[in-house]
C-alpha positions, 0 to 999 in steps of 0.5 A, a space after each residue: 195251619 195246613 199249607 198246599 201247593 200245587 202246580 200243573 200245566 194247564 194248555 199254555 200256562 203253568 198254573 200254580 196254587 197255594 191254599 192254606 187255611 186259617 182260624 176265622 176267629 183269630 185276630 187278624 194280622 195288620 196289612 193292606 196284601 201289598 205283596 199280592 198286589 205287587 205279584 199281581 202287578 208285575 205278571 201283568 207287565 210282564 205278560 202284558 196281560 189281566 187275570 192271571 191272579 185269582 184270590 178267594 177267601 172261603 171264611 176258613 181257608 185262602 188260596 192263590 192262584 197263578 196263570 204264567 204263560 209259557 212261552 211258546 217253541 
């Protein structure tokens, strides 16, 4: 497995993304993603805002993407 994370300011947000791929053909692991819900979640109180979580599964690779507004000087 091959693990990538960048991240970079893009405008007024810092956005983060962690991708790593996967063998399709293995057996999935047991669990219902109760951690991105819960990161999800708390951007969303925390910023007051949606959509700051992008998920996508490509059949053989997972990625997450961040959008963390920055406060603005």
């Amino acid at each position: 497995m091959t693990i990538k994370v960048t991240a970079r300011k893009n405008g007024r947000f810092l956005k983060l993304n962690v991708e790593n791929n996967f063998d399709p053909e293995a057996v999935p692991r047991e669990g219902d993603g109760i951690g991105l819900r819960n990161v999800r979640e708390r951007l969303e109180k925390m910023y007051n805002r949606f959509n700051l979580v992008d998920i996508e599964n490509s059949g053989d690779s997972f990625s997450v993407k961040l959008m963390i507004p920055l406060e603005e000087n």
